[in-house]
C-alpha positions as CSV (number, residue, x, y, z in Angstrom):
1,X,-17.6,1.9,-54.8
2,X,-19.9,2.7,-52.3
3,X,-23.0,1.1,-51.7
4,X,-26.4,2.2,-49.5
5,X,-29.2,0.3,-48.0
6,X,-31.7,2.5,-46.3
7,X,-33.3,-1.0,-44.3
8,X,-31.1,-3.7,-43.5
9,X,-32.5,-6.7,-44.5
10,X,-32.2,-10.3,-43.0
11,X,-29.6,-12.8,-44.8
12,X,-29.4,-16.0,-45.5
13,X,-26.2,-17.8,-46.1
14,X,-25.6,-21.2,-47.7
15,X,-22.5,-23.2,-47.0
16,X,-21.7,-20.7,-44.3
17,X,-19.0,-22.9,-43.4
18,X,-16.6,-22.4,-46.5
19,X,-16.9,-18.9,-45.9
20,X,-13.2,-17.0,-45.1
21,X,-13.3,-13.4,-47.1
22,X,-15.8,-11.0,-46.2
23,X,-15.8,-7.1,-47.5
24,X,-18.6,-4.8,-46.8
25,X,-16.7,-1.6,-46.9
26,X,-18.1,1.2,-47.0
27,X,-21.7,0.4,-47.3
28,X,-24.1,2.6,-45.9
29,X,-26.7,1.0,-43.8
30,X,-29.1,2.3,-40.9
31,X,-28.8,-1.1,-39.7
32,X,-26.6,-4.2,-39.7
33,X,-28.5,-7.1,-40.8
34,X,-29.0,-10.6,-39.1
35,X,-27.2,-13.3,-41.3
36,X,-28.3,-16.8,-40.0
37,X,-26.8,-20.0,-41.5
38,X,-27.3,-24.3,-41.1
39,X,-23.4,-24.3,-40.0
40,X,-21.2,-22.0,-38.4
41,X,-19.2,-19.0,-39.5
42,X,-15.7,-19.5,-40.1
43,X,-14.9,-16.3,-41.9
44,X,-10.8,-15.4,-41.1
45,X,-11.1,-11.9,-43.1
46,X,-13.5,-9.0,-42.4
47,X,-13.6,-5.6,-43.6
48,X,-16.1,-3.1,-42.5
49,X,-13.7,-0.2,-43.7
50,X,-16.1,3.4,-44.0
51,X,-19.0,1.1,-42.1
52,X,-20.5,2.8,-38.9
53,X,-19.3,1.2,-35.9
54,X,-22.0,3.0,-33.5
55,X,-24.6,0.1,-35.1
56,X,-22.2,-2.0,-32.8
57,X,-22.0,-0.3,-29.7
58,X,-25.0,-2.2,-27.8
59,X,-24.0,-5.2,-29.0
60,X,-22.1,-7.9,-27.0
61,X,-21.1,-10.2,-29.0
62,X,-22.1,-10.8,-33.1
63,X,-21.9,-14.3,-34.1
64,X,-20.1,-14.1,-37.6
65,X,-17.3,-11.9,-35.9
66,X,-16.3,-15.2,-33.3
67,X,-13.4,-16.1,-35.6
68,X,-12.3,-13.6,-37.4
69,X,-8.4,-13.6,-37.6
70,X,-8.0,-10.2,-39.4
71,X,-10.4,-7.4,-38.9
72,X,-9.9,-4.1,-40.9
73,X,-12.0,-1.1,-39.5
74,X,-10.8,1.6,-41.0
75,X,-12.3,4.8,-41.1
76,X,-15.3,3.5,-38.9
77,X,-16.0,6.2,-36.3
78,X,-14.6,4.2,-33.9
79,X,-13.6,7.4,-31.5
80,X,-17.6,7.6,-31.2
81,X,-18.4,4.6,-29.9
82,X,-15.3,5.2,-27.2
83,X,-16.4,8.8,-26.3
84,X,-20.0,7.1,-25.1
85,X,-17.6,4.3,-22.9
86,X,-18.3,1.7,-25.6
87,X,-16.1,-1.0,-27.0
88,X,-16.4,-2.5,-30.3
89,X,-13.0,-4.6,-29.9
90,X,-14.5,-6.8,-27.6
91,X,-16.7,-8.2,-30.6
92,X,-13.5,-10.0,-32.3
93,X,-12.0,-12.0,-29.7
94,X,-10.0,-13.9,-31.8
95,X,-8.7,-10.9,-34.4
96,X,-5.2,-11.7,-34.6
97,X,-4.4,-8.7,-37.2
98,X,-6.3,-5.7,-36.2
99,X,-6.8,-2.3,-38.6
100,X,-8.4,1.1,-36.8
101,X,-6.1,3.1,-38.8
102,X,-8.0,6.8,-39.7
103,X,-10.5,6.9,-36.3
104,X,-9.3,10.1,-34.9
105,X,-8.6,8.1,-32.2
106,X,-7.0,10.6,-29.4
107,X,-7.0,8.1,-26.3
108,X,-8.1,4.3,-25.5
109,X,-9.3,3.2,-22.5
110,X,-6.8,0.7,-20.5
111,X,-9.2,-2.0,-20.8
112,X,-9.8,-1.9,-24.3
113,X,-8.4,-4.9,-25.7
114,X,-9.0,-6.9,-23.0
115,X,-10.5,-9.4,-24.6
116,X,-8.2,-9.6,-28.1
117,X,-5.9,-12.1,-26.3
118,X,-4.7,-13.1,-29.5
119,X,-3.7,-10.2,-31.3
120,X,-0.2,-9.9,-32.7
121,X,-0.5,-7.2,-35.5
122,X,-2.2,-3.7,-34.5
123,X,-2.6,-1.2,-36.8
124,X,-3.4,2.6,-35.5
125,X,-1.8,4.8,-37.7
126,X,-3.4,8.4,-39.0
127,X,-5.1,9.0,-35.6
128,X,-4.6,12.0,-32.8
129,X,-2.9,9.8,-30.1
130,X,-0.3,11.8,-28.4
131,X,1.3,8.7,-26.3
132,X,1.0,4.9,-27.3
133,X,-1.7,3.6,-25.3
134,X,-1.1,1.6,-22.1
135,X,-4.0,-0.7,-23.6
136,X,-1.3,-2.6,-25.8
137,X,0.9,-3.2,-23.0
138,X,-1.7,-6.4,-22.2
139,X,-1.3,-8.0,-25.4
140,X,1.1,-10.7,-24.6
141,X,1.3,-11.7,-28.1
142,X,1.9,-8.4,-30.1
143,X,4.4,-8.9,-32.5
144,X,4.0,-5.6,-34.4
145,X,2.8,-2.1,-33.5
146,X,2.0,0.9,-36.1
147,X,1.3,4.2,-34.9
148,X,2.0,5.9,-37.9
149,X,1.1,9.7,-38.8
150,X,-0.1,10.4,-35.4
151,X,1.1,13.5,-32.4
152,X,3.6,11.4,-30.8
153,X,6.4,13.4,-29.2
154,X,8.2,10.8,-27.1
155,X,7.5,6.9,-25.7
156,X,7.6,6.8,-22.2
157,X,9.9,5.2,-20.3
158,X,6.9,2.4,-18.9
159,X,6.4,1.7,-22.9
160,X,10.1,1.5,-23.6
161,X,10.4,-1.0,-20.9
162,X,7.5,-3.0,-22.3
163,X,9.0,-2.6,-25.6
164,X,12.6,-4.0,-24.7
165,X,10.9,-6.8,-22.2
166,X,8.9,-7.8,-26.1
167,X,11.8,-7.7,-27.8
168,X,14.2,-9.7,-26.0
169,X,11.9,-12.8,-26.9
170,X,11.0,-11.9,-30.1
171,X,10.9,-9.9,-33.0
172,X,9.1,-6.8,-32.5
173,X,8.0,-4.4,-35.1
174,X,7.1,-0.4,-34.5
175,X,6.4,1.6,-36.7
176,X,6.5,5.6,-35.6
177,X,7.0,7.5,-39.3
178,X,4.8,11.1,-39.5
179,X,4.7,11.6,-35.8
180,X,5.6,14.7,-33.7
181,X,8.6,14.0,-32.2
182,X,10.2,16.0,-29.9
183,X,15.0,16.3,-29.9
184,X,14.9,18.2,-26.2
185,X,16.2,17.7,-23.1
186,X,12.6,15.9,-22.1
187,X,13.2,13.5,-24.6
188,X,16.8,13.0,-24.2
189,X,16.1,9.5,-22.7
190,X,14.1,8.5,-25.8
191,X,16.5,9.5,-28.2
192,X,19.1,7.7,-26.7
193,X,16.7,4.6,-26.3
194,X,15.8,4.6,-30.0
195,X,19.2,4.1,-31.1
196,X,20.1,1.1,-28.4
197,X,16.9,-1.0,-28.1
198,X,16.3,-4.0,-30.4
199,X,12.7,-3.2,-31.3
200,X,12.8,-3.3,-35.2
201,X,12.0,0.3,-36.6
202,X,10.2,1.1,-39.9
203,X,12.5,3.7,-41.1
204,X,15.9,3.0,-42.3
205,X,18.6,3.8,-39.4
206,X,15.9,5.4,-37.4
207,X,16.1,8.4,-38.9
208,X,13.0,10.5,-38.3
209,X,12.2,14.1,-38.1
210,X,12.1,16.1,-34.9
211,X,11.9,19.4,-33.3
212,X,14.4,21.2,-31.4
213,X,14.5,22.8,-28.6
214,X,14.4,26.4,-30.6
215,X,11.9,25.2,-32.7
216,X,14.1,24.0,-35.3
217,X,13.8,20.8,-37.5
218,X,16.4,18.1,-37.7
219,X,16.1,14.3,-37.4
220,X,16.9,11.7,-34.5
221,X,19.8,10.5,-36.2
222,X,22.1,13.6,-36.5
223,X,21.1,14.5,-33.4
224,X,22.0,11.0,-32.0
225,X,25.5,11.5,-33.6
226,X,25.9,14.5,-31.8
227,X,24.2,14.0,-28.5
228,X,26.5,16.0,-26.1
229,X,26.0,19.1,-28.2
230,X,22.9,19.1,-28.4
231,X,21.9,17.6,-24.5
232,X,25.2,18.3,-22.8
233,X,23.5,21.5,-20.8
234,X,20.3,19.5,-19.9
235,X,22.0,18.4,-16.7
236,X,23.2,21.8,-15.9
237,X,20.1,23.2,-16.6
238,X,18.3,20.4,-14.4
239,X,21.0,21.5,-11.2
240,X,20.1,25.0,-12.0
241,X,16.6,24.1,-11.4
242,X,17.3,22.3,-8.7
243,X,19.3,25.5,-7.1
244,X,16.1,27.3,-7.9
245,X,14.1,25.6,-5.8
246,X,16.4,24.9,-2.8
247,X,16.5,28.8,-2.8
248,X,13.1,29.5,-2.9
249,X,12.5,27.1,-0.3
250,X,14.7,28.7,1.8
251,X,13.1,31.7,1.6
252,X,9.9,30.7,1.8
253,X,10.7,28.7,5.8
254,X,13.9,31.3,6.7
255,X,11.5,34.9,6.8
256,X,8.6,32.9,8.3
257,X,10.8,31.5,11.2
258,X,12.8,34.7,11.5
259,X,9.5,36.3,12.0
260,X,8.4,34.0,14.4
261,X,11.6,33.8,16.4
262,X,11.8,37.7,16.7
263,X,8.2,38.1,17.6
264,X,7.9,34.8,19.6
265,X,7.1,36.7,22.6
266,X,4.7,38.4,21.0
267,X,2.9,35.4,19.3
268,X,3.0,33.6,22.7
269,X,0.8,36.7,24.4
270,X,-1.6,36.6,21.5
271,X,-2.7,32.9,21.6
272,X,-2.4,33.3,25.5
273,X,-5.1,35.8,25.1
274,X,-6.9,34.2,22.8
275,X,-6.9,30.9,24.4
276,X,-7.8,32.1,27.2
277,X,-10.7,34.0,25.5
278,X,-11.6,30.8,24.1
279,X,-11.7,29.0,27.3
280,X,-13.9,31.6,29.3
281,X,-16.4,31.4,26.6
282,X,-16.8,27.9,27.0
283,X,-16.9,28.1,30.7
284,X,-18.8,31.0,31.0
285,X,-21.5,31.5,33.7
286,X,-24.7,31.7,33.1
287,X,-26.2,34.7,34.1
288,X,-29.9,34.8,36.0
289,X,-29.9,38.6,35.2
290,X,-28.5,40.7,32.8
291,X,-27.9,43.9,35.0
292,X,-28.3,44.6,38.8
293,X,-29.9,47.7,39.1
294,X,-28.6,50.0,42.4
295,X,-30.8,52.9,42.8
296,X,-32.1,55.5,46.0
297,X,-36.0,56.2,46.4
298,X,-35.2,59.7,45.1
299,X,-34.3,57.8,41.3
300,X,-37.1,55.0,41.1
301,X,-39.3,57.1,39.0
302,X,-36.5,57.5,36.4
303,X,-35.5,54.5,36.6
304,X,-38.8,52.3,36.1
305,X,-40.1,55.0,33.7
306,X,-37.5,55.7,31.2
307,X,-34.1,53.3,32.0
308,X,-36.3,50.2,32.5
309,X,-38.4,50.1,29.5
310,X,-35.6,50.6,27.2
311,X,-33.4,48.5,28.4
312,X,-35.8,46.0,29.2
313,X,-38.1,46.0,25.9
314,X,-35.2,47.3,23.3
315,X,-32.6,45.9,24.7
316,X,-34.0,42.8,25.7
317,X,-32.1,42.3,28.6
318,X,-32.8,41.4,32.1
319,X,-32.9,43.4,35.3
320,X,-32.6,43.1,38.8
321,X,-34.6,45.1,41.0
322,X,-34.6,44.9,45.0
323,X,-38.8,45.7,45.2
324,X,-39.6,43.8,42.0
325,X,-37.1,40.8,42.4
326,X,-36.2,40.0,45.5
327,X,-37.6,36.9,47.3
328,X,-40.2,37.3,49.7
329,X,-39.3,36.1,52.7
330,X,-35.2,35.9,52.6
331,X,-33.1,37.9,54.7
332,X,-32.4,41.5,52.6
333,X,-28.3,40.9,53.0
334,X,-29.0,37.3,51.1
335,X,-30.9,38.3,48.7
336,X,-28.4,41.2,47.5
337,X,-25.9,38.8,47.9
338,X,-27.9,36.3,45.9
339,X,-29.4,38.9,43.0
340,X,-25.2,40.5,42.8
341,X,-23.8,37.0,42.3
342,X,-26.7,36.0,39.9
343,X,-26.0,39.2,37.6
344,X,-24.0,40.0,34.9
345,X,-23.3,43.6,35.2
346,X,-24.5,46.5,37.6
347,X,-25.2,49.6,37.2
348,X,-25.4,52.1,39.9
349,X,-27.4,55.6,39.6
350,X,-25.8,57.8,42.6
351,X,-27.3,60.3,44.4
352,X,-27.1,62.3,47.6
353,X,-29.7,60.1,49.2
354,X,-28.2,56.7,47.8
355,X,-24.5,57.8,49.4
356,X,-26.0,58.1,52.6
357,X,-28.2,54.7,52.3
358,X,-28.1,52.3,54.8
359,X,-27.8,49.4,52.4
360,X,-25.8,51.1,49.8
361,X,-22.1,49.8,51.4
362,X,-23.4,46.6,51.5
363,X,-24.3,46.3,47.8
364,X,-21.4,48.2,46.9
365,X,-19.4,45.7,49.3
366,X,-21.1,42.7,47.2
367,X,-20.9,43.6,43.7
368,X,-16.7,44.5,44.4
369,X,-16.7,40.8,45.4
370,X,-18.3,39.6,42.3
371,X,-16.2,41.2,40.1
372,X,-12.7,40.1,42.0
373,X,-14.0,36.9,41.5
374,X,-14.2,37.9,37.9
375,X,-18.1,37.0,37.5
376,X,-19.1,40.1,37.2
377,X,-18.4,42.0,33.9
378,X,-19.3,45.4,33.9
379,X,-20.0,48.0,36.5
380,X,-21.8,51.5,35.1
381,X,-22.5,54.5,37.4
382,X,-25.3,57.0,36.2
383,X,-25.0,60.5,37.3
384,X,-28.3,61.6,36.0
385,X,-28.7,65.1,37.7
386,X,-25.9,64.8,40.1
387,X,-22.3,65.7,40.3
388,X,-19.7,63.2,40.3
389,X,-18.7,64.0,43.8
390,X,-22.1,62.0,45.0
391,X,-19.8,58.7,43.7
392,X,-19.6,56.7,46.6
393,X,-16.6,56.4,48.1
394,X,-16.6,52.8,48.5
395,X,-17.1,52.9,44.5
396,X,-13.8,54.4,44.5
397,X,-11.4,51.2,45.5
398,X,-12.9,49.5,42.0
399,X,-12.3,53.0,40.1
400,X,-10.7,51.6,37.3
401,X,-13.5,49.2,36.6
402,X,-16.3,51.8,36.4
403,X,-18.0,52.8,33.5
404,X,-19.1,56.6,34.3
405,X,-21.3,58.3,32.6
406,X,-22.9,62.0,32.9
407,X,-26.1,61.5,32.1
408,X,-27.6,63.6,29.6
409,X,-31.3,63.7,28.4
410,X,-30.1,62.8,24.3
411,X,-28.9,59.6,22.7
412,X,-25.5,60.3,23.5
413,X,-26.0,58.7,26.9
414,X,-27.9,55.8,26.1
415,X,-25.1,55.3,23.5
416,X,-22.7,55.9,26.2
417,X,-24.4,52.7,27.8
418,X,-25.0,50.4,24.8
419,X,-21.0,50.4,24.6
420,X,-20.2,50.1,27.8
421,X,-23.3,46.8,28.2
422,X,-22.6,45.1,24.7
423,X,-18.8,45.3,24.7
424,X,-16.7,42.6,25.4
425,X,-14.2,43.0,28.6
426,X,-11.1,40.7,29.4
């Protein structure tokens, strides 16, 4: 019969003491009631069967719980209080018979009975575990196990271990009826262990039903009696899995080091290259100028006019020029020699008059150091309205280092110079 109480009321108990057989299941309250007594509880037997065990959950300790010696909590909504990391177990320490049968109990936490050091009978049947908890495995007094009606396939070999290691001192009961065991080769092991432990089963000559590897039902026993037939390929099929994997290992290192070993040559060019890429990155010099600008007197219009401002205000680079730049004061073959070294490219616009400049040779003389001392990058020569005979012939010993372009009056030319200014050389 169930009963409700909408407000939990507070109790008091006479003769407290004399007390051993409490059952409030299945009562419906919002909230447990304070019981107070003159002498302490001493009740051995509690049910709280159907009774919500989330009242519980902030709870520590209740004082008519401290020595209770069987505890049923069946159908109490247990999994809840777990699900939000609490633990309700904790509040029988001295249960010695313990019933959370029907929770839909799916897993416990390792630490879960920590504190049930005396608990010898355990009682989880009709829940959702898939695997007997590693939680019993610290109850060094568990004489009896039932995980009954639950989605057990197999009992792993760390539990089998604990089982024999219980019952080569003792009796020990376990009861597994209603579960979903598995007869495969996975489960080989277990078969084989159910039939040679000593741990005392609940079904007569361990017979339970099992699934086969096709999906077939049969039961642990005939397939115990028949073992090699129906494991006897397990091992093969274990080597052939093996074989599987040696092979695809193989294959997996042999074509990458047959690849590396035919193209090691190659590989060893490429992170040369790179490498060395790398390293004159990091120890690149740092430029005072962008560009060092070689021009005649017949060119300085074009060049401060149109070549200046865009390279200067689009491009945002810096440029060298001899009657803008140059030191007052310093010796005209240091400061060329100083603005050459101190630049990062040059570019040269030739003409008739520039060929024939006193001072040309000598700038051409210092920018062909610069650039065998691999400082400077990249050399550009402008023919803007002049044939490429008016090339110095000085130019001529660095040929394959110039950058020439014809220049035309469009945006092919200043193209023609972006690329050959913003693009890497090596």
């Amino acid at each position: 019969m169930t009963s409700y109480i909408e407000y939990a009321v507070n109790m008091f108990v006479m003769h407290s003491d004399s007390l051993r057989y409490v059952d409030l299941s299945y009562f419906k309250i919002a909230k447990f009631p304070e019981i107070y007594s003159v002498t302490p509880f001493n009740i051995k037997y509690f049910d709280l069967s159907g009774f919500n065990s989330m009242l519980f959950i902030h709870k520590s300790s209740v004082h008519i719980f401290q020595n209770v010696e069987t505890a049923i909590l069946k159908d109490a909504r247990i999994d809840e209080t777990i699900k939000q990391n609490g633990n309700i177990f904790k509040l029988f320490p001295t249960v010695e018979k313990f019933d959370i049968s029907y929770n839909t109990l799916w897993y416990l936490n390792e630490d879960s009975f920590l504190i049930n050091t005396k608990l010898k009978n355990l009682n989880m049947a009709n829940n959702l575990l898939s695997a007997i908890p590693n939680a019993v495995m610290s109850l060094s007094h568990l004489n009896t196990l039932d995980i009954r009606y639950n989605r057990i396939q197999t009992i792993d070999e760390t539990v089998r271990a604990w089982l024999d290691a219980k019952s080569e001192s003792e009796n020990f009961y376990l009861f597994i009826k209603g579960n979903s065991l598995k007869c495969t080769c996975e489960t080989a092991n277990f078969i084989e262990w159910l039939f040679q432990t000593k741990v005392i089963f609940d079904q007569q000559k361990k017979k339970y039903n099992c699934i086969l590897t096709n999906g077939t039902e049969a039961n642990t026993l005939s397939v115990y009696k028949r073992f090699h037939d129906h494991f006897g390929e397990c091992n093969n099929k274990k080597w052939l899995r093996i074989g599987i994997v040696l092979l695809a290992s193989f294959v997996i290192f042999t074509i990458p080091f047959a690849i590396i070993y035919n193209f090691r040559w190659k590989i060893k060019y490429w992170i040369y290259i790179n490498f060395r890429k790398v390293v004159e990155h990091r120890l690149e010099k740092k430029f005072k100028y962008d560009i060092y600008l070689a021009y005649a007197d017949d060119k300085i219009q074009w060049a401060r006019e149109v070549l200046l401002p865009r390279i200067e205000c689009s491009w945002n680079m810096t440029v060298c020029l001899e009657d803008r730049d140059f030191s007052v004061g310093m010796a005209k073959t240091d400061a060329i020699a100083s603005a050459a070294a101190e630049s990062k490219h040059a570019i040269f616009i030739i003409s008739e008059i520039y060929q024939h400049d006193a001072w040309s040779k000598y700038e051409i003389e210092r920018i062909e150091y610069e650039k065998c001392s691999n400082y400077m990058q990249k050399i550009v020569v402008i023919a803007k309205d002049e044939s490429i005979s008016c090339i110095p012939s000085e130019l001529k010993n660095i040929l394959q280092h110039l950058t020439v372009i014809e220049w035309t009056d469009d945006e092919t030319a200043w193209d023609k110079l972006r690329m050959a200014l913003f693009t890497e050389s090596y």
